[in-house]
N, C-alpha and C positions, 0 to 999 in steps of 0.2 A: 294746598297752597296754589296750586298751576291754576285750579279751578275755582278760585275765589276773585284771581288777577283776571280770569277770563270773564268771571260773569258779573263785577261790582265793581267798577267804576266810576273816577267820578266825572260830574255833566262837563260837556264842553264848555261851558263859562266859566267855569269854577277852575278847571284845567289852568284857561285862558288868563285869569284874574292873577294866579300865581305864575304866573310866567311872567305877566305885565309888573306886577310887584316886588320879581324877582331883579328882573331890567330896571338900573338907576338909573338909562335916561326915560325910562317912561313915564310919561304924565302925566296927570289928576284926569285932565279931560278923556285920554284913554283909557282910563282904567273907567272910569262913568259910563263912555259909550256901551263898554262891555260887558257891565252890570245890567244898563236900560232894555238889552236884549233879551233878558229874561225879566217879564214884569212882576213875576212870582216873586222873583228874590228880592224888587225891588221894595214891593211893598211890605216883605218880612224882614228886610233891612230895617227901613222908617220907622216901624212897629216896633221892633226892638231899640234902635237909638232915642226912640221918646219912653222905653219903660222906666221904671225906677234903676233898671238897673245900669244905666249910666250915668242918672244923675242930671242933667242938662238943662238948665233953669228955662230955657225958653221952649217951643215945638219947633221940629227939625221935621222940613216940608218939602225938601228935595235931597236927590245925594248929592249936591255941589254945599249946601248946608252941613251935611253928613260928613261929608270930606273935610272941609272946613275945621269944622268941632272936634272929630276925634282923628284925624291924622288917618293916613292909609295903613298901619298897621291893623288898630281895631278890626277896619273895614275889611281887611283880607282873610281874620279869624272869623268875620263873622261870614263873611261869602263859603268860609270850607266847615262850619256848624251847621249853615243849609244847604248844604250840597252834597249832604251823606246819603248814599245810590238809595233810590225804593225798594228799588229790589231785596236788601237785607232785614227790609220790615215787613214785605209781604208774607199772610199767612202766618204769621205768629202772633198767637193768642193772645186776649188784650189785657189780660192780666200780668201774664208772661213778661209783656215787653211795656209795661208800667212799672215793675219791677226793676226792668235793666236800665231803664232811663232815670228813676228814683235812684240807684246804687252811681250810674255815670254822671246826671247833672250835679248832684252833692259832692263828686268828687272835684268837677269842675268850681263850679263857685267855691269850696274846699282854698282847690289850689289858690286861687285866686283871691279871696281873703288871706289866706295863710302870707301870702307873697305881701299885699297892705299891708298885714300886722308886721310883720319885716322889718320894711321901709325899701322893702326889693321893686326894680324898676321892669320886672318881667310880668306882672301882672297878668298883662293879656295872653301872651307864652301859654305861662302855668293854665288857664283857666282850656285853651283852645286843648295842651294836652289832655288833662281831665276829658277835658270831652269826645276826644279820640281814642284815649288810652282803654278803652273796653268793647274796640271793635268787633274783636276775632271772636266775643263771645257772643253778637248777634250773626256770627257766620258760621258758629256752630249751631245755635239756636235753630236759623235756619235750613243746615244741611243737615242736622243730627235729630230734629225735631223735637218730641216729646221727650225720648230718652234723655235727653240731655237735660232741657226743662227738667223731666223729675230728677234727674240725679244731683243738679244745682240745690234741689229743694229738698234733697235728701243731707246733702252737705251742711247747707244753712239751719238745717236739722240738729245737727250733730255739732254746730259751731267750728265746720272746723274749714282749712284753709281750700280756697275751690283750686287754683295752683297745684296748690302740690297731691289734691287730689286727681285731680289733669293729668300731671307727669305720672301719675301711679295706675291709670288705668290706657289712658288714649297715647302715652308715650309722649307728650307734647303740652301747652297749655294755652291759653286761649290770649295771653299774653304775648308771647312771641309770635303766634298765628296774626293778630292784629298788625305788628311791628312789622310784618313782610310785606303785607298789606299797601302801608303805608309809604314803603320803601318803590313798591312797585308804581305808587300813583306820583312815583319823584317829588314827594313833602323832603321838605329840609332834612338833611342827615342828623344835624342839629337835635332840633324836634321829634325823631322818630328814638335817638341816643337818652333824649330825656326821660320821658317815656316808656323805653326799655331799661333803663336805669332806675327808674323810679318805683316801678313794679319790684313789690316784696318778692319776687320768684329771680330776680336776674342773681339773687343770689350774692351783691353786694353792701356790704357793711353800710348802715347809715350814716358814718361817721367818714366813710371814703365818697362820698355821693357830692356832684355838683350841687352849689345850691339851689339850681332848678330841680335836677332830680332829688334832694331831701324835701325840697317843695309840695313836689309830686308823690313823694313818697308817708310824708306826714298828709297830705289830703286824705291818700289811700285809705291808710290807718282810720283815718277819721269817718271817711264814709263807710268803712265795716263798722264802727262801733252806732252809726245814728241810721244806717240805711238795713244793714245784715243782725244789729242788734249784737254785734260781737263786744259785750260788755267786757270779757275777758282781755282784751286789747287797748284797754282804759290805760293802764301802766307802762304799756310802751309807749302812748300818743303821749303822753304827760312829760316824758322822760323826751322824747322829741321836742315837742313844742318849747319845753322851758329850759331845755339844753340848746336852744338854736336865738331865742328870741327872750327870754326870761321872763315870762308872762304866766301871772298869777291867776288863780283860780277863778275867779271874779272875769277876768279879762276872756278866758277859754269860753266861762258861760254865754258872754255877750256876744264871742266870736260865733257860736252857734248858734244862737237866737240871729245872727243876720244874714247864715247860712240857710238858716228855716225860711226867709223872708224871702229870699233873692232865688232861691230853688223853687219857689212856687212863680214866681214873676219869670225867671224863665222856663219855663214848662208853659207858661199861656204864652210866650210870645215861639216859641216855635209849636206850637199844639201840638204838646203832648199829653196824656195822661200820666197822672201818676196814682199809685195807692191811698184810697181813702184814710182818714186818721191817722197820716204822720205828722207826729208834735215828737221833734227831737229836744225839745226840753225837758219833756218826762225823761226820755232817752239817758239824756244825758245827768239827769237827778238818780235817775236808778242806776246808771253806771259810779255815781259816787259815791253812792251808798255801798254797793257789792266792794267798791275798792276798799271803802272802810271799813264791813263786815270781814275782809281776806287779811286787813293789818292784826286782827285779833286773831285769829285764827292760825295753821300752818298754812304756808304760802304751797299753791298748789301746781303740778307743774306747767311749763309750758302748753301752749297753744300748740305750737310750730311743731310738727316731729311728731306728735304723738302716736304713738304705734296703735296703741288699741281703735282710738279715732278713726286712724286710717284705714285698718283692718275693717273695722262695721261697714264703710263707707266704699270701699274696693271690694268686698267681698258682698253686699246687700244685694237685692235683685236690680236695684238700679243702678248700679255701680255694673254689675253683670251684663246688664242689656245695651249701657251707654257702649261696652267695647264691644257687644253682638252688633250692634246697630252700626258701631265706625269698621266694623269687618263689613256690613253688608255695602257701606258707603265705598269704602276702598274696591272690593269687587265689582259693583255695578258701575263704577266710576262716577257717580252723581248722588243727590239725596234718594233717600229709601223712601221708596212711597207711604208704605206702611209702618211703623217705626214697631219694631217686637215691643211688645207691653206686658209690661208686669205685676203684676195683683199679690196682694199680699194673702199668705196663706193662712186659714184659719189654724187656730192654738190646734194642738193634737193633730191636723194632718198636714204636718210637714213634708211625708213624703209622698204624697199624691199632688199632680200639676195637670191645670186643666189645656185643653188645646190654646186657648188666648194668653196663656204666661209665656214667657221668653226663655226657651230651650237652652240655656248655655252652659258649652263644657268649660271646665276650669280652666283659666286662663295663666300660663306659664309666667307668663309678665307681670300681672296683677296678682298672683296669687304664693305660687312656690316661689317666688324670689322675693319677696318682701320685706326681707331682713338688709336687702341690700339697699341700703339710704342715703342719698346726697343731703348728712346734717348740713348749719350752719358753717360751722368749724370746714366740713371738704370743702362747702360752695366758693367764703370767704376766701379759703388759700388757694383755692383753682381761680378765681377772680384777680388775684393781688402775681398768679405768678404768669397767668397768661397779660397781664400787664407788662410784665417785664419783656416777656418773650415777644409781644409788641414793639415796644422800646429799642429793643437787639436786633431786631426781626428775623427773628430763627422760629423752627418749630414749639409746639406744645403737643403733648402727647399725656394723655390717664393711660392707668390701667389699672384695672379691678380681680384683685386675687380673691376667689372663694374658695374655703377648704370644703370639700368634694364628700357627700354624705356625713352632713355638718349633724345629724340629729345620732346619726352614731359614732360619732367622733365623738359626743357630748357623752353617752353611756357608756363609752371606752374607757376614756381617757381622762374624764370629767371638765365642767366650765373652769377650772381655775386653769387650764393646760392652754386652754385661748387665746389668752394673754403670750404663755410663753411660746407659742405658736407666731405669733404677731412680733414678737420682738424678733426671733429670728428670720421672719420676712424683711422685716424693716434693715437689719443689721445687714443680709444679702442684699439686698436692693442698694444700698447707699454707698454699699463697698464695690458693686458691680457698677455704677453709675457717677463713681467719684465724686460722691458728692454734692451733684450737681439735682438733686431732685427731694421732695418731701413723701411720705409715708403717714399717711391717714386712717385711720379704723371708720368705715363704713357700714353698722349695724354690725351683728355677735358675728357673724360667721366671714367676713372680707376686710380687706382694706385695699383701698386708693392710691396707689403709686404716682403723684404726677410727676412729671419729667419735662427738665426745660431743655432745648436745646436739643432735643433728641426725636428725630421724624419715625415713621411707622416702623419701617423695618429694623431700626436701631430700637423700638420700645418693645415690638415681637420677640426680638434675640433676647433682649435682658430679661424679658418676660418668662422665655421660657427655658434661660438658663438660674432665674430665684427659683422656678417650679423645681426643675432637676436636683438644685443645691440642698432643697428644706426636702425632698424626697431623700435624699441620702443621707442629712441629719437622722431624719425620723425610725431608720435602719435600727439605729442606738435608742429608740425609744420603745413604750411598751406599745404603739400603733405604728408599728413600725411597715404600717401599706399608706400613712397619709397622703394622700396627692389633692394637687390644685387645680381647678381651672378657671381661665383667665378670659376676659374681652379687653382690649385695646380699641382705642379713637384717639387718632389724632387731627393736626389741624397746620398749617404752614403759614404762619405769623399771622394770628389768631386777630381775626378782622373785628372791631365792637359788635356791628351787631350780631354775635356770636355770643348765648350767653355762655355760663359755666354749665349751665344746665343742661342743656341739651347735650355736649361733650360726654358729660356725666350719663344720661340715661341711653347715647351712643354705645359707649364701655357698657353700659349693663345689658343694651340688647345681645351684642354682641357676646357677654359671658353667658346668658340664656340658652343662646346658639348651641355653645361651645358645651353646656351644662346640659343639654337636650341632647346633645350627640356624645354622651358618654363622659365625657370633659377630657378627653384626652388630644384634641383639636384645640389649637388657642384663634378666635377670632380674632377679626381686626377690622376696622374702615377709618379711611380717613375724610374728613369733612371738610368740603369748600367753602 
């Protein structure tokens, strides 16, 4: 992140323009002059306010015309859509990054339709976040290079969520890396809130979402199923759209057919490329067909979560290389000149790798801990109870109990004992903490203690007096050596742009730690 604020930022006009925009006594003529200084912008301003996609019955010939017509907000989204640094597009491939601007403009005009069909008066908002909301993954692209490239297209592959494949391999997601981003270049807190709210990964209920962020959030949706082809996401956009808006079948088509239109007209007005033969009408004909094929059918599970999904995708050679590659970034301190490349190996010799494949030993994080999952269900009640502890302004503190050589506890003792494992976690926990906390099952072998009101050293003692408690229960049992180890993260009145997430894969690094070293050590950190 340090090295992303250092090397991409955005031009001094562009700085200038929100600053002058931000100041209510500043005036049209100032904010004009400040534009005319850069004549680049001025001509991809013009160009844009005469496309279709404003609309504007006559030609608009200067920016005192431009100002006039659409008012200085437009004009200030569209100064920070041209002013996104070179630097994050140099050097990546041009199919690559036809791809990224295909999946970001559709989410932009997304947004920004979706807000019209409404009758929502944020229009221009929605449409600017879209367009920013998929930064951090051109600053992976660029510092992570190929590896990441392939591993997106290994993902896209598999249908499954690039988020939570993020969090499962790099500790992070391309999501909240953008959102820091953002914060760093001082866009509206506002803005950067919707945005990280909006994103499927903050881990917020759509039903708790501003309606900017469910805005942004039904765009999302939308641009997986016409951009990533995630036909399977058809049933939740549906269940969006017509839970927000009540808009029938009929009206969704049209909404996309003008999304098709408006995403080529903007892509010629900031010269982009995008991929040959996108017709999200087919897109969208074949996602209703698949819906109606799955109504006959049994209903098959979730997208979100899927263990084995994740598993192909975490454990693949590119999945491998993507964290060889962020080990080599983290060490050198910069991008990897070389990026480790991975070649798929022929049927029958598996176990022969020739010198150009990507060496990589098993990764603790990504691999032996992978039972450990921030579902819905944790994310949701870590979201709703770090709201309260906002509200109170006191601490929030996770902790994640895992039982300790889980694969022979399971041939001890048997899977049904898991459960009664869990409840006497839970019942310790709630008796030691008065109450004041929840108790979550996080994949077969942990659970998620969150705690409100209770800072690090107060979550450490309770922590590792449930270990002691269910060790002494287990005495009377016939595994009667069970023991726990834990990771703790906390947080001191849990700031928004904080999601649940990160919290969440904190606590897991940290029980890694504590799991790597025996588990008889409980980690902890607490997070600013």
């Amino acid at each position: 992140m340090s090295r992303a604020k250092q090397f991409y930022s955005l031009p001094t006009v562009a700085m200038e323009v929100l600053q002058l925009t931000s100041n209510q006594n500043a005036g049209v003529a100032q904010i004009k002059e400040c534009i005319l200084r850069d004549p680049a912008m001025t001509v991809k301003i013009l160009k844009s306010v005469n496309s279709p996609l404003f609309g504007l019955s006559g030609e608009v010939s200067d920016l005192n015309q431009a100002l006039a017509l659409l008012g200085i907000k437009p004009l200030k989204l569209l100064v920070l859509g041209f002013s996104l640094p070179k630097e994050m597009m140099q050097g990546i491939e041009a199919e690559v990054l036809a791809q990224y601007w295909q999946f970001s403009l559709t989410k932009a005009v997304a947004a920004r339709e979706i807000a019209t069909l409404q009758n929502r008066q944020f229009g221009d908002e929605a449409f600017i976040a879209g367009l920013l909301s998929e930064l951090g993954a051109l600053i992976l692209l660029q510092d992570l290079g190929d590896a990441y490239a392939n591993f997106t297209n290994k993902v896209l592959q598999e249908h499954a969520d690039l988020s939570e494949m993020e969090w499962s391999t790099l500790g992070f997601d391309h999501a909240i890396l953008g959102c820091r981003l953002l914060q760093s270049w001082n866009l509206p807190e506002s803005l950067v809130q919707t945005i990280r709210q909006g994103h499927p990964s903050s881990g917020i209920e759509f039903t708790e979402l501003s309606p900017q962020a469910a805005t942004l959030r039904m765009a999302h949706t939308l641009a997986e199923v016409l951009a990533h082809h995630r036909l399977d996401l058809m049933p939740q956009l549906l269940d969006q759209l017509t839970g927000t808006s009540h808009q029938d079948t009929a009206t969704i088509e049209h909404l996309v057919i003008d999304i098709q239109d408006k995403l080529h007209q903007l892509a010629s007005v900031l010269s982009v490329a995008l991929p040959e033969g996108t017709r999200y009408g087919d897109i969208i004909v074949d996602a209703y067909q698949q819906l109606s094929n799955l109504a006959e059918d049994v209903a098959p599970p979730l997208a979100f979560g899927n263990r084995d999904t994740r598993d192909r995708v975490v454990r693949s050679d590119e999945g491998q290389c993507l964290v060889e590659t962020m080990r080599h970034f983290v060490h050198r301190g910069g991008p990897v000149t070389s990026a480790p490349h991975t070649e798929k190996r022929p049927a029958g010799k598996q176990g022969s790798q020739s010198q150009d494949e990507c060496e990589v030993e098993p990764l603790p994080l990504a691999t032996a801990n992978l039972e450990i999952t921030a579902s819905r269900e944790v994310l949701s009640k870590m979201s709703a109870a770090m709201q309260r502890c906002r509200d109170q302004r006191v601490d929030f503190s996770l902790a994640i109990l895992q039982i300790n050589d889980f694969q022979e506890f399971i041939l001890l003792a048997g899977i049904e004992e898991v459960e009664v494992v869990r409840k006497v976690i839970e019942t310790v926990a709630m008796r030691l903490c008065d109450g004041n906390g929840q108790v979550v099952p996080c994949g077969d072998s942990a659970v998620a203690v969150l705690l409100e009101g209770h800072d690090r050293h107060q979550t450490v003692s309770l922590a590792r007096q449930i270990s002691e408690m269910v060790g002494v229960w287990a005495q009377r049992r016939p595994y009667h050596d069970l023991a726990l180890s834990g990771g703790v993260a906390s947080t001191y009145v849990p700031p928004k742009s904080l999601p649940p997430q990160e919290i969440f894969q904190a606590a897991r690094r940290c029980l890694q730690a504590s799991t790597n070293g025996g588990g008889k050590v409980l980690k902890s950190i607490e997070l600013l």
